[in-house]
MARBA-3410 file (N, C-alpha, C, O; in Angstrom, 1 decimal):
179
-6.7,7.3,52.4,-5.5,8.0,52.9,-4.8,8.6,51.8,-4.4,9.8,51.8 ~ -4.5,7.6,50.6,-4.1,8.2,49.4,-4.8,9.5,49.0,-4.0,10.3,48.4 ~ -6.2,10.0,49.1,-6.2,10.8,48.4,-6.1,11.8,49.2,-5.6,12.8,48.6 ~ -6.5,12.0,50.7,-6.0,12.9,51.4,-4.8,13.6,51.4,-4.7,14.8,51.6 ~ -4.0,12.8,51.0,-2.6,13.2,50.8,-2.1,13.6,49.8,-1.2,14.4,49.9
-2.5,13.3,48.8,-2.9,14.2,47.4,-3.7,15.5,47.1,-3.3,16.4,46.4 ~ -4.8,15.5,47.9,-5.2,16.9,48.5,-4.6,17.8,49.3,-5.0,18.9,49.3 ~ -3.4,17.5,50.1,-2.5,18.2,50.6,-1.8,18.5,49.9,-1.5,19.7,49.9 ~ -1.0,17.5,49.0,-0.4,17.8,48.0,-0.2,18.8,47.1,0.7,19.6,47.0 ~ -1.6,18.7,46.3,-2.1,20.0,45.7,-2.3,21.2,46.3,-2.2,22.3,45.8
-2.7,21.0,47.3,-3.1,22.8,48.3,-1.6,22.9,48.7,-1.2,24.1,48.8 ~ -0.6,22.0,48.9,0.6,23.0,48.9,1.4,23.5,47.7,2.1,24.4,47.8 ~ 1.3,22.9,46.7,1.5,23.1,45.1,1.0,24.2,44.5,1.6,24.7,43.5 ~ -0.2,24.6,44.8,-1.0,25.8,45.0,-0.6,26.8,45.7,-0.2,27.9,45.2 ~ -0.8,26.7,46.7,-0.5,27.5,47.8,1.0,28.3,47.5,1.1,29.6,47.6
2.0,27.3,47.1,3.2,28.2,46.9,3.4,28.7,45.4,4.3,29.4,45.2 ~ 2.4,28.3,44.2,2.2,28.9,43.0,1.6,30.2,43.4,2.1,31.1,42.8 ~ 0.7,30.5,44.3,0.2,31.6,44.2,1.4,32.5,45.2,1.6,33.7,45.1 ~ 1.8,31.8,45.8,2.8,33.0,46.9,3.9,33.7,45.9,4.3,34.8,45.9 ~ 4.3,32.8,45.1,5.6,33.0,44.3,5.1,34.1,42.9,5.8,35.0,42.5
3.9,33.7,42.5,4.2,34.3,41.0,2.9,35.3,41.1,3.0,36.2,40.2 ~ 2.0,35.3,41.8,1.3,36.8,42.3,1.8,37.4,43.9,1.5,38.6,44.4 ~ 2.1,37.0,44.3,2.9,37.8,45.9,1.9,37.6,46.8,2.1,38.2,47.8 ~ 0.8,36.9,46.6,-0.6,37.0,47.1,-0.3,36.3,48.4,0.7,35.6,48.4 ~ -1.0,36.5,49.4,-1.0,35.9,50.8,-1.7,34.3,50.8,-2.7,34.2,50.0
-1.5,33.3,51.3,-2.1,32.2,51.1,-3.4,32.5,51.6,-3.5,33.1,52.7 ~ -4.6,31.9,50.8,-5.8,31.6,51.6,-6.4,30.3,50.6,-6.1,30.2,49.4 ~ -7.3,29.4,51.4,-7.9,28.6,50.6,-8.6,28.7,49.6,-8.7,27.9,48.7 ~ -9.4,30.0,50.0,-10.7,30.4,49.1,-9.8,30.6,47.4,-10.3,30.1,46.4 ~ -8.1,31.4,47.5,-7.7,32.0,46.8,-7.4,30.5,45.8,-7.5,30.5,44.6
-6.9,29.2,46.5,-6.1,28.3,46.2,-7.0,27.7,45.4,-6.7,27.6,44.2 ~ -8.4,27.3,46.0,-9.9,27.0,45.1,-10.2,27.5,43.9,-10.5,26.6,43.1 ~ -10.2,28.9,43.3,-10.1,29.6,42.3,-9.1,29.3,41.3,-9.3,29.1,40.1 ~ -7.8,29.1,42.0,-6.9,28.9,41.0,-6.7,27.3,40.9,-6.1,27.0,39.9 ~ -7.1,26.4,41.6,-7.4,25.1,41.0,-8.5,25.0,40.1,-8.4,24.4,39.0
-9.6,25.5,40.4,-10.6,25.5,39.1,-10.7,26.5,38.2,-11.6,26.7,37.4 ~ -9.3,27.5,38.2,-9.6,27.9,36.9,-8.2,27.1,35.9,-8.2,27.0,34.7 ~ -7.5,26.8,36.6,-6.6,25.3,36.0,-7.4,24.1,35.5,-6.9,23.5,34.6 ~ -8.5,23.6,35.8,-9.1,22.5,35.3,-10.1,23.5,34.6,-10.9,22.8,33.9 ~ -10.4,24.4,34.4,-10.8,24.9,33.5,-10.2,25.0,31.9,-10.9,24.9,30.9
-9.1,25.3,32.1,-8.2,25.9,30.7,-8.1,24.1,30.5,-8.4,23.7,29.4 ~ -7.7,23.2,31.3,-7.4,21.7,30.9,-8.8,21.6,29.8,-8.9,21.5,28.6 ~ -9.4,21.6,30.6,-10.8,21.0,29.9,-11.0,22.0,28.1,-11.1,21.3,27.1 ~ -10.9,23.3,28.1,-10.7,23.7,27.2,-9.5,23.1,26.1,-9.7,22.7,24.9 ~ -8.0,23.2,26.8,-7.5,23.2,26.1,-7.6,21.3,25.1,-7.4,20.8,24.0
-7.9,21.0,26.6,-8.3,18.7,25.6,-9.0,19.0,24.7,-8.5,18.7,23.6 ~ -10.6,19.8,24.5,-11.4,19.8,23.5,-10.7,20.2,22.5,-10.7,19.5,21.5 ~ -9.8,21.5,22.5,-9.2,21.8,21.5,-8.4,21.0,20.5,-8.4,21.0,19.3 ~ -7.8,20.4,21.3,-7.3,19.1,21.1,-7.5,18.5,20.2,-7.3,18.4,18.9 ~ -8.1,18.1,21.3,-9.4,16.7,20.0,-10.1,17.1,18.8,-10.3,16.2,18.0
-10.4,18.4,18.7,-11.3,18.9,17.8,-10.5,18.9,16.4,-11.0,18.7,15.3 ~ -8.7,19.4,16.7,-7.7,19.0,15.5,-7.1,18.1,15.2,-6.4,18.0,14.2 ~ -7.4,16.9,16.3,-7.0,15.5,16.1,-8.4,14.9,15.2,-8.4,13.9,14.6 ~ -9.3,15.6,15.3,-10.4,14.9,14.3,-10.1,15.3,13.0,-10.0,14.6,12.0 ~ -10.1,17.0,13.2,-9.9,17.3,11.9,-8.8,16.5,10.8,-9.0,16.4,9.6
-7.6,15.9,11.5,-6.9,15.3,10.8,-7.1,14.3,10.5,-6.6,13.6,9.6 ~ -8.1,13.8,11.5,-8.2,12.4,11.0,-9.6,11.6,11.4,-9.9,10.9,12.4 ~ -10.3,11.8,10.3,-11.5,11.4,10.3,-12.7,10.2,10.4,-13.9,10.0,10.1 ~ -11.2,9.3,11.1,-11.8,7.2,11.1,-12.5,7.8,12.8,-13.3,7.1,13.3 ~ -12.1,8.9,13.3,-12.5,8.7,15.0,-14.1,8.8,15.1,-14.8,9.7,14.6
-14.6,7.8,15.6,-16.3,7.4,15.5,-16.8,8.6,16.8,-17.9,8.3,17.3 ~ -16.3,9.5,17.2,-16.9,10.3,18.2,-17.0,11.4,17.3,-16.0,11.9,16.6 ~ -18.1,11.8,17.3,-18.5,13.0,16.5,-18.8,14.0,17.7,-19.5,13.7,18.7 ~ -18.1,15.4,17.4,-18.0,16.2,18.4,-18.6,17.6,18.0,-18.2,18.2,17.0 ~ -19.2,18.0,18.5,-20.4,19.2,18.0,-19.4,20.7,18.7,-18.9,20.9,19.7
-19.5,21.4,17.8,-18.9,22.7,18.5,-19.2,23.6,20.3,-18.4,24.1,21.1 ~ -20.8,23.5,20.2,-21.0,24.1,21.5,-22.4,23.0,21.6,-23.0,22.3,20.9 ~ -22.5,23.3,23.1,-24.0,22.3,23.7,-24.9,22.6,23.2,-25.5,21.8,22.5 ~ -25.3,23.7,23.2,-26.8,24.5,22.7,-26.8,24.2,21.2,-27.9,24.0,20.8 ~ -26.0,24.2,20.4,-25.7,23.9,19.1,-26.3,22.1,18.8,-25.9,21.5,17.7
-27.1,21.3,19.8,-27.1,20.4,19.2,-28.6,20.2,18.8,-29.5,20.3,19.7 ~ -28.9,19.9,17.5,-30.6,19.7,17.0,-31.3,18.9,17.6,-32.6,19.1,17.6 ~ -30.8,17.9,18.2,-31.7,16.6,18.9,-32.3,17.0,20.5,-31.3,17.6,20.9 ~ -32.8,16.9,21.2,-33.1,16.8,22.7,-32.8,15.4,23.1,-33.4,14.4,22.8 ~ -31.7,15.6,23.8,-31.2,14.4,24.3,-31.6,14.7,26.0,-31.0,15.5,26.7
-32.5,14.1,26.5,-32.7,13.9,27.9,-32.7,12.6,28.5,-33.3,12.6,29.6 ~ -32.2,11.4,28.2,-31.6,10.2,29.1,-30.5,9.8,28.1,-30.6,10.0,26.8 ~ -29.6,9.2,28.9,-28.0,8.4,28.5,-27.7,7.4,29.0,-27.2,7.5,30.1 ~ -28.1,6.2,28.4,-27.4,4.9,29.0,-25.8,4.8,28.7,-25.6,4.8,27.5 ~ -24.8,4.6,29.6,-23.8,4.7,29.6,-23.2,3.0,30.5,-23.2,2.9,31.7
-22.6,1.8,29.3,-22.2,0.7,29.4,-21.1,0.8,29.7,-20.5,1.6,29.1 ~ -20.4,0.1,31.0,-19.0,0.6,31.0,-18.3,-0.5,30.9,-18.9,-1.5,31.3 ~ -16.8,-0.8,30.5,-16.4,-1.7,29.8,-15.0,-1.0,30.4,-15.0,0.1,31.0 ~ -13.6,-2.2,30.2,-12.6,-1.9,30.9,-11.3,-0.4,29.7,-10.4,0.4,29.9 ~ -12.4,-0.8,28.2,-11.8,0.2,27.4,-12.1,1.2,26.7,-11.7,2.4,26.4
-13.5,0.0,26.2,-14.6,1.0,24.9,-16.1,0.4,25.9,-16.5,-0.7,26.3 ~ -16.7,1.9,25.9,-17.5,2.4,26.3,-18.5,2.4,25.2,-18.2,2.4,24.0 ~ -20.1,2.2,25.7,-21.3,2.2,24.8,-22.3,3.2,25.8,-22.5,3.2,27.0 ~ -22.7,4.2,24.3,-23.7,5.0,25.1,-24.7,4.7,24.0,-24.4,4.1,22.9 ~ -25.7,5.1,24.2,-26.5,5.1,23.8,-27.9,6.2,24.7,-28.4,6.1,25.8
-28.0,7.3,23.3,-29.1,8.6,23.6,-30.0,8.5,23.4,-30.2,7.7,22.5 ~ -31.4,9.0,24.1,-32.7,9.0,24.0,-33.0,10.1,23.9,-32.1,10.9,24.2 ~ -34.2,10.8,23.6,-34.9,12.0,23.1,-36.1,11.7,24.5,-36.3,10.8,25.3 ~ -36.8,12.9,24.3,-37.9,12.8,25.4,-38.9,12.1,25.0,-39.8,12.0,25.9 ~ -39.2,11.5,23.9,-40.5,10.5,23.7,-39.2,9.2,23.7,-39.6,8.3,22.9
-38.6,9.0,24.0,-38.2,7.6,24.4,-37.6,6.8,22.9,-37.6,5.6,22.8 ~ -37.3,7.6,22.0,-36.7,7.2,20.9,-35.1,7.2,20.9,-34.4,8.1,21.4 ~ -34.6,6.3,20.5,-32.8,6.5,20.3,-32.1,7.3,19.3,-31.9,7.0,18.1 ~ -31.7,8.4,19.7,-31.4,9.4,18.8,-30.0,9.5,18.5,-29.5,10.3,17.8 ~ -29.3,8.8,19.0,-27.7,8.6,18.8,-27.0,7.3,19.1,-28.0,6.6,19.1
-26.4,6.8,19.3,-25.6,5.7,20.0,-23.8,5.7,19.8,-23.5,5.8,18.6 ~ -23.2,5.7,20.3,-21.5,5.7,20.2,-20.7,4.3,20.7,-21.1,3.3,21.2 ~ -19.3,4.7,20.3,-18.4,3.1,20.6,-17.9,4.0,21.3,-17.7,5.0,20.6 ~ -17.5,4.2,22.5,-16.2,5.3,22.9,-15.0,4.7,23.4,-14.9,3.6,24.0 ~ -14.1,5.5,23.2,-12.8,4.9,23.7,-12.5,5.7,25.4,-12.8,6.8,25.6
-11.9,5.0,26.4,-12.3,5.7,27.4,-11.4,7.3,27.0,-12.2,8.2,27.3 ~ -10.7,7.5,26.6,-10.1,9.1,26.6,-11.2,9.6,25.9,-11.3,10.8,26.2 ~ -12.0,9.2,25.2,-13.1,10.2,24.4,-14.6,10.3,25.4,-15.7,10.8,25.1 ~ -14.3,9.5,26.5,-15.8,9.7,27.2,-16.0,11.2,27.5,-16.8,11.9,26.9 ~ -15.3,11.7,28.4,-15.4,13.0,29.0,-15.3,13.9,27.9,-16.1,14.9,28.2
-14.8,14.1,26.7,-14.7,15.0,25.6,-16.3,14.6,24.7,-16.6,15.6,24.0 ~ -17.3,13.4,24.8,-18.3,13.1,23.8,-19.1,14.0,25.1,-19.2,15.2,24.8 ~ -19.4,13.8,26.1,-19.9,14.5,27.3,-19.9,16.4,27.0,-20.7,17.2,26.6 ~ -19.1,16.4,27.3,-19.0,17.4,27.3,-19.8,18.5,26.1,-20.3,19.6,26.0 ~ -19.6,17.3,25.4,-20.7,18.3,24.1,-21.9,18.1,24.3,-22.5,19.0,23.7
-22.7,17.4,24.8,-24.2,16.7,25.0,-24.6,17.5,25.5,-23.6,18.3,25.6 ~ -25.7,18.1,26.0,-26.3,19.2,26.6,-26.7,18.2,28.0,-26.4,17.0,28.0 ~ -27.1,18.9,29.1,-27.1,18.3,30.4,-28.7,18.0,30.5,-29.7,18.7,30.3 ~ -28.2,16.1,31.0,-29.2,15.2,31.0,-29.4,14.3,32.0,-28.6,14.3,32.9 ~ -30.4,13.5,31.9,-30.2,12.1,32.9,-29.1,11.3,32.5,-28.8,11.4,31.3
-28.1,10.4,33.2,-27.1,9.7,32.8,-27.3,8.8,33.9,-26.9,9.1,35.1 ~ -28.0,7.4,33.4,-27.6,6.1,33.8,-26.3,5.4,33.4,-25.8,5.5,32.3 ~ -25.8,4.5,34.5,-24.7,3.6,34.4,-25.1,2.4,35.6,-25.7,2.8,36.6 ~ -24.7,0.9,35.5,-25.2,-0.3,35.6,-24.0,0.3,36.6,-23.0,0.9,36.2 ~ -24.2,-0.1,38.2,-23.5,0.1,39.7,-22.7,-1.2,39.6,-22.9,-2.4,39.7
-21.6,-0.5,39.4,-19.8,-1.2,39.5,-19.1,-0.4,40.1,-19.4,0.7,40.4 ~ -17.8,-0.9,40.3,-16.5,-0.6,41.4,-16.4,0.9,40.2,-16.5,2.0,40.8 ~ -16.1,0.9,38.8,-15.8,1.9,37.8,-17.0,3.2,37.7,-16.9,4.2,36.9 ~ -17.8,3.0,38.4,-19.3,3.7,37.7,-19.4,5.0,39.0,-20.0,6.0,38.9 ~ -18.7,4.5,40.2,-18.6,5.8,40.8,-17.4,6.8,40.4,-17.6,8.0,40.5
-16.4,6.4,40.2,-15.6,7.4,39.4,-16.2,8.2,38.1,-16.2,9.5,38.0 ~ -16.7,7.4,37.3,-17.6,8.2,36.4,-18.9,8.5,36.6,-19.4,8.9,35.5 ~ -19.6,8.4,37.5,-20.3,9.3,38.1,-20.1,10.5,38.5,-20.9,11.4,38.3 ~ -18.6,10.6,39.3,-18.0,11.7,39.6,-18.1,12.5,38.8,-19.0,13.4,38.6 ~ -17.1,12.3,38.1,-16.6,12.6,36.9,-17.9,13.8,36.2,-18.0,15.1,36.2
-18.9,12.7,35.7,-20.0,13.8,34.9,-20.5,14.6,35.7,-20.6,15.8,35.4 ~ -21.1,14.1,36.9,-21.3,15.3,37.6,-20.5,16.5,38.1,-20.8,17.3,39.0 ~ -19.7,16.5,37.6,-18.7,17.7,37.7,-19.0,18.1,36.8,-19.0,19.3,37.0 ~ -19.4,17.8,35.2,-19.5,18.5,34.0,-21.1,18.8,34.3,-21.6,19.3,33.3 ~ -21.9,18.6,35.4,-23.2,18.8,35.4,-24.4,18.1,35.1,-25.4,18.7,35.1
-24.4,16.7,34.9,-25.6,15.6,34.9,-25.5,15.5,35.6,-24.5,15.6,36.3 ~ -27.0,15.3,36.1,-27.6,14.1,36.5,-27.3,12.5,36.8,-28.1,11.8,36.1 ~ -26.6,11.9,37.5,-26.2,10.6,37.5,-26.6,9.8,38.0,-26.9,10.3,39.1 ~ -27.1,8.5,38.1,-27.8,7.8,38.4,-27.1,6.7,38.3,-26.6,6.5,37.2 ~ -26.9,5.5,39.3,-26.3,4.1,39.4,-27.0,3.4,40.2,-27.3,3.3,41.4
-27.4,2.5,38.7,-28.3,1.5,38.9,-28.0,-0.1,39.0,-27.2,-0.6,38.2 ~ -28.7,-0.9,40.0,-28.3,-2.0,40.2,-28.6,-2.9,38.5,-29.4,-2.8,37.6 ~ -27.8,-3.6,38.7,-27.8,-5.0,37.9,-29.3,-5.4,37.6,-30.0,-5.4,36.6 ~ -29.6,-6.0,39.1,-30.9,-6.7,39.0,-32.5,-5.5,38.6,-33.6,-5.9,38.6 ~ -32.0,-4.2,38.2,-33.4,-3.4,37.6,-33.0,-3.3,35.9,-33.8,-2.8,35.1
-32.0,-3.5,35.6,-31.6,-3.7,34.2,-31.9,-4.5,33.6,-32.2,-4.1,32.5 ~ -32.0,-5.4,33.8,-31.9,-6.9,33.7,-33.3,-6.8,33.0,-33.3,-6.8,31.8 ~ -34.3,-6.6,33.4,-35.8,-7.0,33.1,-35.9,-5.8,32.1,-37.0,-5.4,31.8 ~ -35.0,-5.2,31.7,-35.2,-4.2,30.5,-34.8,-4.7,29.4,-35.3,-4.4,28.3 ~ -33.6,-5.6,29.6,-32.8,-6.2,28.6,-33.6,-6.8,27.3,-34.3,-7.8,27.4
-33.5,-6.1,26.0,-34.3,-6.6,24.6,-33.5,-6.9,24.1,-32.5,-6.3,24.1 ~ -33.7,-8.3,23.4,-33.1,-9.1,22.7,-31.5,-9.9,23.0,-31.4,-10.5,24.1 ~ -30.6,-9.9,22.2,-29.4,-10.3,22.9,-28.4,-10.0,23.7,-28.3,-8.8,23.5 ~ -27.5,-10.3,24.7,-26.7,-9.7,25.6,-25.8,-9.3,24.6,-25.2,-10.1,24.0 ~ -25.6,-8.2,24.5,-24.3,-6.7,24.2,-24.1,-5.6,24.3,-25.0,-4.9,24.7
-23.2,-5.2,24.0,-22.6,-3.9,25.2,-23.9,-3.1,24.2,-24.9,-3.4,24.8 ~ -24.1,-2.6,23.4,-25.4,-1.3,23.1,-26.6,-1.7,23.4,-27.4,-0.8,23.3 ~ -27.2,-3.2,23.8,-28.4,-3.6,24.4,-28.5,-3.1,25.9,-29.4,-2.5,26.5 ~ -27.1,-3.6,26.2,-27.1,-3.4,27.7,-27.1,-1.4,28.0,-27.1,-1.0,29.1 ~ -27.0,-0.7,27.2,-26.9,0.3,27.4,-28.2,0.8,27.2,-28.9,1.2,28.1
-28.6,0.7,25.7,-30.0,0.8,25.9,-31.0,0.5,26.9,-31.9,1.2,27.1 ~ -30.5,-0.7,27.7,-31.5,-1.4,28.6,-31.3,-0.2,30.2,-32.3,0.4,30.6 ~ -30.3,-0.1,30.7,-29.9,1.3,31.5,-30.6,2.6,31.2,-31.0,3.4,32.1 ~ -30.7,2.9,29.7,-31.2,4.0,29.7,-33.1,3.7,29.9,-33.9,4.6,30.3 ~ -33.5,2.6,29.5,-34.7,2.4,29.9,-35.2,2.2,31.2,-36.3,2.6,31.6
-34.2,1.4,32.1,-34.0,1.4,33.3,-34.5,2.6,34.0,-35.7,2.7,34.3 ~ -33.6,3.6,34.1,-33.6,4.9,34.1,-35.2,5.6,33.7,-35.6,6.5,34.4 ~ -35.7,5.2,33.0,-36.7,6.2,32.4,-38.2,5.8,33.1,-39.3,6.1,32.8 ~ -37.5,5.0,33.9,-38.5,4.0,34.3,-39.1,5.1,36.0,-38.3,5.7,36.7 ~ -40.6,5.0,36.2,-40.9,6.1,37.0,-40.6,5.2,38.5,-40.3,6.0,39.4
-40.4,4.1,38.8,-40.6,3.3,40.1,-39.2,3.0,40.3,-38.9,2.2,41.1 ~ -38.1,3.9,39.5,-36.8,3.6,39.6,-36.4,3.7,40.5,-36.2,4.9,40.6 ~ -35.9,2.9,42.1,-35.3,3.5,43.0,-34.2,4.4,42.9,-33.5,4.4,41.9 ~ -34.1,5.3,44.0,-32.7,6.4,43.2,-31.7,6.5,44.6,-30.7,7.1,44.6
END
């Protein structure tokens, strides 16, 4: 119900942005456009952001690449651990090697994303894991939410948040994976 009403919300917030400051006649199609080209400039302007909050200050453990195509590794699966603050990913390459791994803080998930080039992305099926499922799949992965009990038998060595991510992304890579 909440979010219904938040969708109304916005389509009339819209709706009278576009009546008032182009003279334009209301239509949805027009309202659609101008909400996604608003989360467009967002999304540009956070990177920008971030990219001068690094520059200033260089303890931030998310390393952010300028453009997707710009990145040297092939990253095609992402185990993605999710946690109530700091986030563990951990990257694979196409022969099944770990070519990256991260601590993320949740405000830096969608900004480390965004630079990755578009891949498989596993996450262990919790109440939090469809929101960020959403979420990437709007930036264009692949998402995948996987039960507890197919992780589990991937699990190497001790329980912790970059095992358990690892173990998701092997999950994942796995051909008998239900989907």
């Amino acid at each position: 119900m909440i979010q219904i009403l938040s969708g109304l919300i916005t389509y009339l917030l819209l709706a009278i942005y576009c009546h008032e400051q182009h003279g334009e006649p209301v239509s949805i199609n027009r309202v659609r456009q101008l909400q996604n080209q608003i989360l467009n400039e967002t999304r540009i302007a956070e990177s920008q952001i971030f990219e001068h909050k690094q520059q200033r200050n260089n303890s931030i453990e998310v390393s952010i690449k300028p453009k997707r195509e710009e990145t040297k590794m092939k990253i095609t699966t992402v185990g993605l651990d999710l946690e109530k603050n700091v986030f563990h990913v951990a990257c694979f390459d196409e022969h099944s090697k770990e070519v990256q791994k991260r601590m993320l803080q949740r405000k830096h998930v969608r900004l480390f994303f965004i630079q990755l080039p578009s891949c498989k992305v596993g996450m262990e099926a919790c109440a939090g894991s469809h929101y960020w499922g959403r979420e990437l799949k709007s930036l264009g992965y692949e998402v995948m939410l996987i039960s507890a009990q197919y992780v589990k038998p991937c699990l190497r060595g001790n329980k912790n948040d970059f095992n358990d991510a690892r173990a998701i992304a092997e999950a994942l890579s796995r051909p008998s994976m239900p989907s």
